[in-house]
C-alpha positions as CSV (number, residue, x, y, z in Angstrom):
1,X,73.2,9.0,-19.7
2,X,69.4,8.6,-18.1
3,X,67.7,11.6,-19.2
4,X,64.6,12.2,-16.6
5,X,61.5,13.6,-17.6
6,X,58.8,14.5,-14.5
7,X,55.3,14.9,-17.0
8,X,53.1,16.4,-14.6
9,X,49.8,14.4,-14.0
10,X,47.5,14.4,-17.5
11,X,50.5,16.5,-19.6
12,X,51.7,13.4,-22.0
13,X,48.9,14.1,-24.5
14,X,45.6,12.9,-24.4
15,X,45.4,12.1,-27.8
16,X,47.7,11.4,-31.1
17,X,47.8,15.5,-32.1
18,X,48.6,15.8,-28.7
19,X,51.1,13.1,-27.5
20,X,54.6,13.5,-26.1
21,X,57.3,13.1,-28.6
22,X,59.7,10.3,-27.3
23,X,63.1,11.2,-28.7
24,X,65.1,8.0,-30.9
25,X,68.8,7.4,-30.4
26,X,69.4,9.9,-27.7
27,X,69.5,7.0,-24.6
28,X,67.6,6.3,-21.9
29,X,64.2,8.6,-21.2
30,X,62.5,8.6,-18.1
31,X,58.4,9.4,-18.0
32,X,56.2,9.4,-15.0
33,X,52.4,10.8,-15.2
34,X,49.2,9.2,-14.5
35,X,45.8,8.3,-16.3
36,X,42.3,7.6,-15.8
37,X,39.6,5.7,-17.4
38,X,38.8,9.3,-19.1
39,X,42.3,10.9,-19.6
40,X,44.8,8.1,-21.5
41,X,48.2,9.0,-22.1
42,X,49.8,8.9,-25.8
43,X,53.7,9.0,-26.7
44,X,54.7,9.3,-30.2
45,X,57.8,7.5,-31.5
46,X,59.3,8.7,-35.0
47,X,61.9,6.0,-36.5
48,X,64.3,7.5,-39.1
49,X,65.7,3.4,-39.7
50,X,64.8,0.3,-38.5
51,X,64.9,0.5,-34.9
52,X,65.2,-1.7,-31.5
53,X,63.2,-0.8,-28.2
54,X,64.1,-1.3,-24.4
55,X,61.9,-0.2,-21.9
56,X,60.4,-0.9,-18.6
57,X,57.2,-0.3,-17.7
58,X,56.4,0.2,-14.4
59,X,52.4,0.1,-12.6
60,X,52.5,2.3,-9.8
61,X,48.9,1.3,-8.9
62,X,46.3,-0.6,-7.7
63,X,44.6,-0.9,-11.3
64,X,45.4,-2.9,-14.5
65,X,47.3,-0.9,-17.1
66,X,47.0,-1.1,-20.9
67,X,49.6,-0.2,-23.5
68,X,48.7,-0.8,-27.0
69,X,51.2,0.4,-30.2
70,X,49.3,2.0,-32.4
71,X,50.1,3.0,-36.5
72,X,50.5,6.8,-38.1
73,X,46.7,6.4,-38.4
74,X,45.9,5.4,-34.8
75,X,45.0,1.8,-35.6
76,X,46.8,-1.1,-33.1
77,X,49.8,-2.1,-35.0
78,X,52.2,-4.9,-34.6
79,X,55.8,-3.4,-33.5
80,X,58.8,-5.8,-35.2
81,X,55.8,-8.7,-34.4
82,X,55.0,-8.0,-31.3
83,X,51.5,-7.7,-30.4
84,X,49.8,-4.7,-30.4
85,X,48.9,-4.9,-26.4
86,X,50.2,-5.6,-23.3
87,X,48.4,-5.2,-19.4
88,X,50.4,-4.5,-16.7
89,X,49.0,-5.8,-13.9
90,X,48.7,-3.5,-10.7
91,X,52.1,-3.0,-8.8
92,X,53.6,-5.2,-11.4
93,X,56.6,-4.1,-13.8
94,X,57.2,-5.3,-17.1
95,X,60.4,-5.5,-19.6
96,X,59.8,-4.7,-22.9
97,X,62.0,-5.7,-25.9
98,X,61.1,-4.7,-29.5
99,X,63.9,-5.6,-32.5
100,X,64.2,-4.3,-35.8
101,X,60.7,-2.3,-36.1
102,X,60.4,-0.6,-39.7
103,X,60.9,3.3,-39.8
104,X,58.1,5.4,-39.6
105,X,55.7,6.9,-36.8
106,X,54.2,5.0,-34.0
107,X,52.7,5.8,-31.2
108,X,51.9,4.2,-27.6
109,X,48.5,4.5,-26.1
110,X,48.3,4.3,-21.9
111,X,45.2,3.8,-20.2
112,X,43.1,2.0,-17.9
113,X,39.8,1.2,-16.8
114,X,40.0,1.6,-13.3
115,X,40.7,5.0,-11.1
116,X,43.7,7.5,-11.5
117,X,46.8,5.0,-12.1
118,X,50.3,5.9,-11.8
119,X,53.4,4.8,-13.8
120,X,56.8,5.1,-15.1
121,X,58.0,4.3,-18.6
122,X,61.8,4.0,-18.9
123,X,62.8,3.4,-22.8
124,X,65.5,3.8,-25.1
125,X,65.0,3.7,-29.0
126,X,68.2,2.6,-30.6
127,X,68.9,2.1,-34.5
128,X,69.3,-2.0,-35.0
129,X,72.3,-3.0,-35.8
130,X,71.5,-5.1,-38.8
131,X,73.6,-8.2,-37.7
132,X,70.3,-10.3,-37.1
């Protein structure tokens, strides 16, 4: 089951104490919103085990889009060895994969350099299965 979430434009948090709690093991989530080079979006993600990611992140604008994983603390941190950023270029769409991260709270930092910039953040936080 897809569970969709409209965020309306600057509501995902604007900072760690603020950011949107994305909910583990309950499917698919859906996010839209926006940011701007002064209003980046943050998402929290709170793993009770070692955990998998799927998502898709989608650049509904003309500018470059930059998602970096960040630690409890707010510094970049590397999810299950993945680096700690990715750009989306403008328009573009990209798949994102993470296996067997460690437990604990992470967070996702949106933003961009350019104008207001659109997207949508599909992602689904499933316990690994342990068979890799």
């Amino acid at each position: 089951m897809v569970s969709q979430r409209r965020i309306r434009s600057s509501a995902a948090g604007n900072s760690l104490d603020t950011a949107t709690s994305i909910p583990a093991y309950r499917g698919e989530q859906t996010y839209r919103d926006r940011v701007s080079a002064k209003s980046p979006d943050f998402y929290k993600l709170r793993f009770l085990d070692e955990s998998d990611i799927n998502a898709l992140f989608r650049n509904r604008s003309s500018s470059t889009l930059l998602i970096t994983a960040l630690d409890r603390d707010g510094n970049p941190a590397s999810l299950g060895g993945t680096d700690a950023k990715l750009r989306v270029r403008a328009g573009k769409s990209v798949p994102i994969a993470i296996v067997e991260i460690p437990s604990g709270t992470y967070y996702l930092k949106v933003s961009t350099r350019g104008g207001e910039s659109a997207y949508r953040l599909n992602i689904a936080i499933e316990r690994s299965c342990g068979c890799g």
